[in-house]
VOLO-821582 format. One line per 10 residues: number of its first residue (from 0); their letters; for each residue x, y, z of N, C-alpha, C, O. Coordinates in nm, 2 decimals, padded with zeros to 4 digits. Each point is the difference from the previous one (the first is absolute). Layout:
% residues N
NUM = A = X/Y/Z/X/Y/Z/X/Y/Z/X/Y/Z | ...
//
This chain:
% residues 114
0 = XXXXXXXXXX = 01.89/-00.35/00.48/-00.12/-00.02/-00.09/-00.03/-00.15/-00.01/00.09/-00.08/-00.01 | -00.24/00.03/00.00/-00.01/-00.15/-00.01/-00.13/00.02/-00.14/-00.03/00.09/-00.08 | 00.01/-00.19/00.08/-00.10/00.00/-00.17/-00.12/-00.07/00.11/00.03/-00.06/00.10 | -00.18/00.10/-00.15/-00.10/-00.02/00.05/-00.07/-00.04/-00.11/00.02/00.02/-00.12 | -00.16/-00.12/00.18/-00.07/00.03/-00.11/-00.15/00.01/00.09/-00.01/00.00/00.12 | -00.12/00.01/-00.23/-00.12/00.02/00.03/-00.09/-00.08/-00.10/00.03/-00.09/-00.07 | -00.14/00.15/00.07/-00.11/-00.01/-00.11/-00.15/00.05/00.09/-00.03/00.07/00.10 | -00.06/-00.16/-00.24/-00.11/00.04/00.08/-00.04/-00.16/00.09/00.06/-00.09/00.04 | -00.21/00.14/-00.05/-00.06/-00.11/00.10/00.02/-00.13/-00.07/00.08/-00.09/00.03 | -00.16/00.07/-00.16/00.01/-00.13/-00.11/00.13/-00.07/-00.02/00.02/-00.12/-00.03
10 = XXXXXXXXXX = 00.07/00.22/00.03/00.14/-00.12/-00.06/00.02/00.07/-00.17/00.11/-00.01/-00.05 | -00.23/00.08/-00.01/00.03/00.03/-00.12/00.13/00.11/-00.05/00.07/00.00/-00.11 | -00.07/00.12/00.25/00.08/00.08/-00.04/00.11/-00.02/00.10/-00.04/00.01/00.12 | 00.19/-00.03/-00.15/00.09/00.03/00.08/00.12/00.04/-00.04/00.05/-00.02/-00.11 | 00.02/00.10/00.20/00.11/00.09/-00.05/00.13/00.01/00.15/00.00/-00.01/00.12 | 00.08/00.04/-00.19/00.10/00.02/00.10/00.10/00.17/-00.01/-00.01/00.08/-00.10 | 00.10/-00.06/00.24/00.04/00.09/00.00/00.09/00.04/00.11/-00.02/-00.04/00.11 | 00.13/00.12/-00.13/00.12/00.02/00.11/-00.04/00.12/00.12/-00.02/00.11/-00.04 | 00.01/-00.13/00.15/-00.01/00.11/00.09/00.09/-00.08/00.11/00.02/-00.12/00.00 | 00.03/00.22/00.08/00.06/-00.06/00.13/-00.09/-00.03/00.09/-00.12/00.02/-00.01
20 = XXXXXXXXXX = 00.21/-00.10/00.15/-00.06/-00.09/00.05/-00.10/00.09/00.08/-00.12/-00.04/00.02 | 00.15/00.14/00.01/-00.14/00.12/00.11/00.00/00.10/-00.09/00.10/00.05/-00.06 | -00.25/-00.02/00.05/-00.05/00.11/-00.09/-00.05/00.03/00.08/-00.01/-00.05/00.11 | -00.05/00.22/-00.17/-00.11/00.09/00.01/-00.13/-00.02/-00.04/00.00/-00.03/-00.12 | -00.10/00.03/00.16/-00.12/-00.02/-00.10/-00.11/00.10/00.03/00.02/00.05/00.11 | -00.13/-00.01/-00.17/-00.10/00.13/-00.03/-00.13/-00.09/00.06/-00.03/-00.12/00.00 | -00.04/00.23/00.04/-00.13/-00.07/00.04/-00.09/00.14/-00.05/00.03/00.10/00.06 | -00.13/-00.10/-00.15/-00.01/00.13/-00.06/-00.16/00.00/00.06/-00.02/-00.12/00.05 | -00.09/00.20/-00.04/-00.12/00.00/00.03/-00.09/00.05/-00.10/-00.12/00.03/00.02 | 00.19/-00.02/-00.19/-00.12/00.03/-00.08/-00.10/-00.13/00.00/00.04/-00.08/00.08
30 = XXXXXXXXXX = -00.14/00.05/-00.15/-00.16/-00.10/00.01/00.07/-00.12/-00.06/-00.04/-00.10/00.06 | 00.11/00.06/-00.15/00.08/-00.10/-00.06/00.04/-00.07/00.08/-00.05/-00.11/00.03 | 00.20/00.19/00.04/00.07/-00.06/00.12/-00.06/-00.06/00.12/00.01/-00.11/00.03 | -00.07/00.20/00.03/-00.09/-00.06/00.10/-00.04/-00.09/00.03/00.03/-00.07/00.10 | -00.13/00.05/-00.20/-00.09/-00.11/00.02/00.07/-00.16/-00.05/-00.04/-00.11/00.05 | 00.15/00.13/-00.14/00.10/-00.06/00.00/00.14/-00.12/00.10/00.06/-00.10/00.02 | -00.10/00.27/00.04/00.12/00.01/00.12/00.16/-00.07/-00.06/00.08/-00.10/00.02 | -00.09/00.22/-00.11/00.15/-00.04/-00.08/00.11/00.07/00.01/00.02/00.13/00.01 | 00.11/-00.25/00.01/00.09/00.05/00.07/00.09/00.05/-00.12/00.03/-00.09/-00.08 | 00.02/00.21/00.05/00.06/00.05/-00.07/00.16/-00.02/-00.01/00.06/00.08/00.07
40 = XXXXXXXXXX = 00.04/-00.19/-00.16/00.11/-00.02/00.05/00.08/00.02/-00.15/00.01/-00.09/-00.08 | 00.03/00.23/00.06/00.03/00.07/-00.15/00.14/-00.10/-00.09/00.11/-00.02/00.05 | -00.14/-00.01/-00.13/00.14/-00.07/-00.06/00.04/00.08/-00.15/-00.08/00.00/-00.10 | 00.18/00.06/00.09/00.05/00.04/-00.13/-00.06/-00.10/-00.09/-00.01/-00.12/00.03 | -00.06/00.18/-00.16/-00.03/-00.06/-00.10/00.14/-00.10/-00.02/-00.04/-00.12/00.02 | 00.19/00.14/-00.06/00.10/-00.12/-00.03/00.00/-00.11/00.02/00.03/-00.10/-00.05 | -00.08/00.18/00.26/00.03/-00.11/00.11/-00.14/-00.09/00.00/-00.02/-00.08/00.10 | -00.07/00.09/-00.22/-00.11/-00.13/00.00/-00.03/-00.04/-00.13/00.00/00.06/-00.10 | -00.04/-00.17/00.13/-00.06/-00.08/-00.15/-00.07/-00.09/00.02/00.02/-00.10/00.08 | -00.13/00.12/-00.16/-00.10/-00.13/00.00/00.00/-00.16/-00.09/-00.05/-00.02/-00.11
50 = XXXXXXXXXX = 00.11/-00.06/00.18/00.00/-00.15/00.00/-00.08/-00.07/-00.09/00.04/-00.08/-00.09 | -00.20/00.12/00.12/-00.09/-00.09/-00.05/-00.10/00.04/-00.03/-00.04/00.05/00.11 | -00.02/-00.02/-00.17/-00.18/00.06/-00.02/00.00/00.13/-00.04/-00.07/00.07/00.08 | 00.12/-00.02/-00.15/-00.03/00.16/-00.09/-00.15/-00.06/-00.02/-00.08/00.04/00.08 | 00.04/-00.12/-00.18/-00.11/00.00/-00.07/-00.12/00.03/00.11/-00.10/00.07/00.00 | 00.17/-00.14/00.10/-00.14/00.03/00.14/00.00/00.13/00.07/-00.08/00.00/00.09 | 00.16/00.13/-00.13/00.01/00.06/00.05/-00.13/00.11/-00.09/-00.02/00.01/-00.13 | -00.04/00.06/00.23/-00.15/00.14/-00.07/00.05/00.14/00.10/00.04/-00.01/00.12 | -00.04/00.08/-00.17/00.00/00.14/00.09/-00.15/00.07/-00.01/-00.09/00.00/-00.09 | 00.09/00.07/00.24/-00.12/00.09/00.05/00.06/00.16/00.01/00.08/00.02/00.09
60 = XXXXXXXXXX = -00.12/00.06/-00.15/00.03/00.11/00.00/-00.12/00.12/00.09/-00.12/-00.01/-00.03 | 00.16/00.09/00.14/-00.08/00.10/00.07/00.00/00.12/00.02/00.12/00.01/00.02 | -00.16/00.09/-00.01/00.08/00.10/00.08/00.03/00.10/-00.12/-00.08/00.05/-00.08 | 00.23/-00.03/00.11/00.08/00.06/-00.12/00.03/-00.09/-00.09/00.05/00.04/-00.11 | -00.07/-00.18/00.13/00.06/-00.09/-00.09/00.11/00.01/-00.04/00.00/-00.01/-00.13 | 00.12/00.04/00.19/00.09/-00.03/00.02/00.08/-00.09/00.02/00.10/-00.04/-00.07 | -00.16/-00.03/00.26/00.05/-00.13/00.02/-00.12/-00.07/-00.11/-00.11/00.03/-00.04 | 00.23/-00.18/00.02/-00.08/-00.10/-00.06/00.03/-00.11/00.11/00.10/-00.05/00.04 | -00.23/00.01/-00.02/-00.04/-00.12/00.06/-00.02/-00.11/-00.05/-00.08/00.00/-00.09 | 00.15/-00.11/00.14/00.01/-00.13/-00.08/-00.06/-00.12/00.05/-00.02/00.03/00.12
70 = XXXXXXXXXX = -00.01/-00.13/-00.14/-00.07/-00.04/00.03/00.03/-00.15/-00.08/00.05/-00.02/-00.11 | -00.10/-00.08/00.19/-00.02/-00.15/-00.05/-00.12/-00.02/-00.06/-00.09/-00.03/00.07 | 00.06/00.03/-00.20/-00.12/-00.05/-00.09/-00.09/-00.13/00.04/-00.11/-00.03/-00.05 | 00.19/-00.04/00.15/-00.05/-00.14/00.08/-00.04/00.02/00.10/-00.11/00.02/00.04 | 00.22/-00.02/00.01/-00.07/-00.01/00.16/-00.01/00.24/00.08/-00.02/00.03/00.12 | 00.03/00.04/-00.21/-00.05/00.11/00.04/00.14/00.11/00.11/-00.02/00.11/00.05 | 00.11/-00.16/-00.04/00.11/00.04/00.11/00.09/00.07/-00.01/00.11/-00.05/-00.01 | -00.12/00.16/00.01/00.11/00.11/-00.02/00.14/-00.01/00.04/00.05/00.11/00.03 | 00.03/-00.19/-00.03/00.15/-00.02/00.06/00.11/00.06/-00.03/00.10/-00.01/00.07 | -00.11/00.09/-00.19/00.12/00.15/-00.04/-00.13/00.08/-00.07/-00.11/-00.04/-00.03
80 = XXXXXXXXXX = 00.17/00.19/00.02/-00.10/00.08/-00.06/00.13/00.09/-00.03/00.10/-00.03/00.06 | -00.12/00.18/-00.18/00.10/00.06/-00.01/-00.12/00.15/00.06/-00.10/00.06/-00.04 | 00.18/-00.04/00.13/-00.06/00.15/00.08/00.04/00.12/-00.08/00.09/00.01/-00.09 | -00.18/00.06/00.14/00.04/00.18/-00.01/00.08/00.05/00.07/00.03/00.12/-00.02 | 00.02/-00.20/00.12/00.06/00.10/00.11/00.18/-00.06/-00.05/00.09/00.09/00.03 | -00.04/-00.18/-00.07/00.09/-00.05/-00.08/-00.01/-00.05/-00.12/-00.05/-00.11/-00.03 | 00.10/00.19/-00.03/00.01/-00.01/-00.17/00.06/-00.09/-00.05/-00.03/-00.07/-00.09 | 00.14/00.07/00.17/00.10/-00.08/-00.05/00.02/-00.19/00.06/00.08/-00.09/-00.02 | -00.18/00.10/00.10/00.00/-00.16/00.07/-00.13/-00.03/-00.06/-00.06/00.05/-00.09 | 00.03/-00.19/00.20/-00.10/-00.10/-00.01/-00.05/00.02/00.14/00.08/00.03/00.09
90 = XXXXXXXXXX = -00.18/-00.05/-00.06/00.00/-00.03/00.15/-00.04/-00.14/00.02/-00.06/-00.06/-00.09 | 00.09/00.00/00.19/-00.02/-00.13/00.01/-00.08/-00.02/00.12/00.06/00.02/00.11 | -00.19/-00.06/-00.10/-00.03/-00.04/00.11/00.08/-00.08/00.07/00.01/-00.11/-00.05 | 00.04/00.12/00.16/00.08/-00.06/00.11/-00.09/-00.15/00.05/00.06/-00.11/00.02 | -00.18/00.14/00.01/-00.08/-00.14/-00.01/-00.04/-00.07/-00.10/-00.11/-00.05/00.00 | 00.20/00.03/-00.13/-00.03/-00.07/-00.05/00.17/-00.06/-00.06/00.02/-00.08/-00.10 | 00.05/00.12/00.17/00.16/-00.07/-00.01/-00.01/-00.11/00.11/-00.06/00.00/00.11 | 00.17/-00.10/-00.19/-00.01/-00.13/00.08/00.13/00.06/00.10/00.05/00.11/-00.03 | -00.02/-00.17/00.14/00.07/00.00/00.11/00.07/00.18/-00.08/00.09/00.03/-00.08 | -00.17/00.04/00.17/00.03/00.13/-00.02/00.08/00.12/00.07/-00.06/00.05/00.10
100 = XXXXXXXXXX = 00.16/-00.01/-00.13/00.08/00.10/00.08/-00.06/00.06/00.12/-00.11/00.05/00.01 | 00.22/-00.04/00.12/-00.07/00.06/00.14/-00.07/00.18/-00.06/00.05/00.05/-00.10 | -00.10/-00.02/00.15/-00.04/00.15/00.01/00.06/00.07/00.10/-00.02/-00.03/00.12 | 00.12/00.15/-00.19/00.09/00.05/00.14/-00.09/00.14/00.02/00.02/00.07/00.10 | -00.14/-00.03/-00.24/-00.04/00.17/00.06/-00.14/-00.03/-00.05/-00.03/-00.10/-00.05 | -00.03/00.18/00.07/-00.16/00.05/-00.08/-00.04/00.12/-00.02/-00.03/00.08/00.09 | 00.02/-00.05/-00.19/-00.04/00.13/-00.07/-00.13/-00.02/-00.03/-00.05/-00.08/-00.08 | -00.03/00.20/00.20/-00.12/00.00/-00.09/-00.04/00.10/-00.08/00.01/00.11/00.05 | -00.06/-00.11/-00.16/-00.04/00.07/-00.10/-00.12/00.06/-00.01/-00.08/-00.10/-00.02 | 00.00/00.22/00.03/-00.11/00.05/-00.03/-00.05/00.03/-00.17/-00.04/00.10/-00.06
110 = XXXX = 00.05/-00.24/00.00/-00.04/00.00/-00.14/-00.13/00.03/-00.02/-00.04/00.02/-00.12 | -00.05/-00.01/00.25/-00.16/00.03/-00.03/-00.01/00.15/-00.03/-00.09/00.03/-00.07 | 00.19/00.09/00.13/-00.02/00.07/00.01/00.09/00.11/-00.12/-00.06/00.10/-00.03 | 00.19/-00.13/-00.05/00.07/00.00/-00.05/-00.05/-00.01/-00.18/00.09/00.00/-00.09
//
């Protein structure tokens, strides 16, 4: 296990979190992700915490409104969101962690259809 961290684009929100060195990550095709092109890389809620910027943090609700989408109040950049498809994690965009874990699988997800 190594400790990672991320944020968004601004510098305002940043957070860190334990995963090993090669993960799994999701590439899902509902209208969110897409257009996005967000790489889904799940972290137990324990295994993360945010560093810097709660206050900068707004959620976007859709759908079932279930997942909550999060979002940078500044600069606009979704870099964790908490999904419907895991209850119990965070997802982390993978493009938005600094020197970020290899990718050993890809799961793609039919969230558009689901």
């Amino acid at each position: 296990m190594k400790e990672y961290f991320g944020g968004c684009h601004c510098g305002e929100i940043k957070y860190k979190f334990v995963a090993s060195k090669s993960v799994e990550i999701w590439k899902c095709n509902c209208s969110i992700c897409t257009i996005q092109d967000y790489e889904h890389l799940f972290i137990r809620h324990n295994d993360f915490k945010v560093i810097k910027g709660t206050k900068f943090i707004t959620k976007y609700c859709f759908g079932t409104k279930t997942a909550e989408h999060l979002f940078c109040k500044n600069c606009g950049i979704k870099s964790f969101y908490q999904p419907r498809s895991h209850l119990d994690s965070y997802s982390v965009n993978l493009r938005c962690v600094e020197e970020p874990p290899e990718i050993k699988n890809v799961v793609y997800f039919d969230g558009k259809n689901k």
